[in-house]
C-alpha positions in Angstrom: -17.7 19.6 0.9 -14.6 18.1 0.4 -13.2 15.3 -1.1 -13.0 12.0 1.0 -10.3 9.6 0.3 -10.5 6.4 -0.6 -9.5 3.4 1.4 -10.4 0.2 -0.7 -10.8 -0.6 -4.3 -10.0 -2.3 -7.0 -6.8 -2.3 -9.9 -6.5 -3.9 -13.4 -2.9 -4.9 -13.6 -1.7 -6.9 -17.0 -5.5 -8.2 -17.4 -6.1 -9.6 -13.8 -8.2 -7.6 -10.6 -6.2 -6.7 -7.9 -7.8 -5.6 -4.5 -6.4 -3.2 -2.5 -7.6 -1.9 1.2 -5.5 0.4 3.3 -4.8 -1.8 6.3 -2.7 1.0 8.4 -2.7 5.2 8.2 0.5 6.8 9.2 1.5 6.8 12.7 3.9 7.2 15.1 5.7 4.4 16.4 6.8 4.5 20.0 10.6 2.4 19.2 10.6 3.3 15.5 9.6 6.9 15.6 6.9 7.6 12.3 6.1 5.0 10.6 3.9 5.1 6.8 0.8 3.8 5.6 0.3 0.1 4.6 -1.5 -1.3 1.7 -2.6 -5.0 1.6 -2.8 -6.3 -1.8 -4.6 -9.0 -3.3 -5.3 -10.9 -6.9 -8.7 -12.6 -7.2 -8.9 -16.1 -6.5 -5.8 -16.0 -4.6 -4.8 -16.4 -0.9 -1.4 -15.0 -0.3 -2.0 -11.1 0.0 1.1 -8.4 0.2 1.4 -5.8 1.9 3.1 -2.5 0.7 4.8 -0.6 3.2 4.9 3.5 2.1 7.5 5.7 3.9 6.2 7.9 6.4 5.0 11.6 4.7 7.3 14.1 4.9 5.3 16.7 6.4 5.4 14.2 9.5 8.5 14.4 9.9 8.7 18.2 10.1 6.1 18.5 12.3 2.8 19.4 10.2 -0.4 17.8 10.2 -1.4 14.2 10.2 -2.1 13.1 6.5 -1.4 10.7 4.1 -0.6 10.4 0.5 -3.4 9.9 -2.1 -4.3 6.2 -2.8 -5.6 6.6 -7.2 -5.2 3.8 -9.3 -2.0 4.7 -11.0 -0.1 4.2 -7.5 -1.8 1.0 -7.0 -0.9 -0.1 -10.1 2.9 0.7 -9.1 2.6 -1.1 -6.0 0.9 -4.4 -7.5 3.8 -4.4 -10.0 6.5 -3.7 -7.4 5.4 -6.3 -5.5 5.1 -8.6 -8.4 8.8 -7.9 -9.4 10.4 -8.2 -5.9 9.0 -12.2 -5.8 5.3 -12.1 -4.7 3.6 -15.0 -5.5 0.0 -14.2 -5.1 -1.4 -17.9 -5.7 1.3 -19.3 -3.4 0.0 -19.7 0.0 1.2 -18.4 3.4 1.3 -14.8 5.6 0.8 -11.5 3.4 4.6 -10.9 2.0 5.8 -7.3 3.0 7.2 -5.3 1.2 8.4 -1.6 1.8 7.7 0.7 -1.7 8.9 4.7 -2.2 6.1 7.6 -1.9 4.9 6.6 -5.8 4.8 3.4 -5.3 7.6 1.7 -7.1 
């Protein structure tokens, strides 16, 4: 049986819970051409969300099968802390902040 990958859960970041849920797989864009994977992100008790924007697989772009990269907790934990150092403000309020990270993360 193989291995399912996850699409929500849960990151402990500098002693506070950060949700994540992928909000978007890779796809292919019809004016941008293929576009990556999308991550919302969101501390407890909070209302602004962000949303981390992947680049698009390589094997996309060459012409391979659809797939995406693995979501783990160590690459959550990059993203909440990218995020967090490029000005997210998660207990500020307004539309999820976007914000485009590499294929780890950072």
């Amino acid at each position: 049986m193989a291995k399912s990958q996850s699409s929500s859960g849960t990151v402990l970041v500098d002693g506070t819970t950060y949700h994540w849920q992928l909000e978007r797989e890779p796809h292919q864009s019809d004016d941008e051409g293929w576009k990556g994977m999308t991550v919302s992100l969101l501390e407890d008790d909070a209302q602004r969300a962000a949303w981390v924007e992947f680049p698009p697989p390589k094997r996309l772009l060459k012409g391979l099968p659809r797939g995406r990269l693995p979501l783990d907790d160590a690459t959550m934990t990059r993203c909440v802390r990218a995020a967090l150092a490029a000005g997210w403000e998660p207990m500020s309020r307004g539309k999820p902040v976007v914000f485009m990270v590499d294929s780890d993360g950072n």
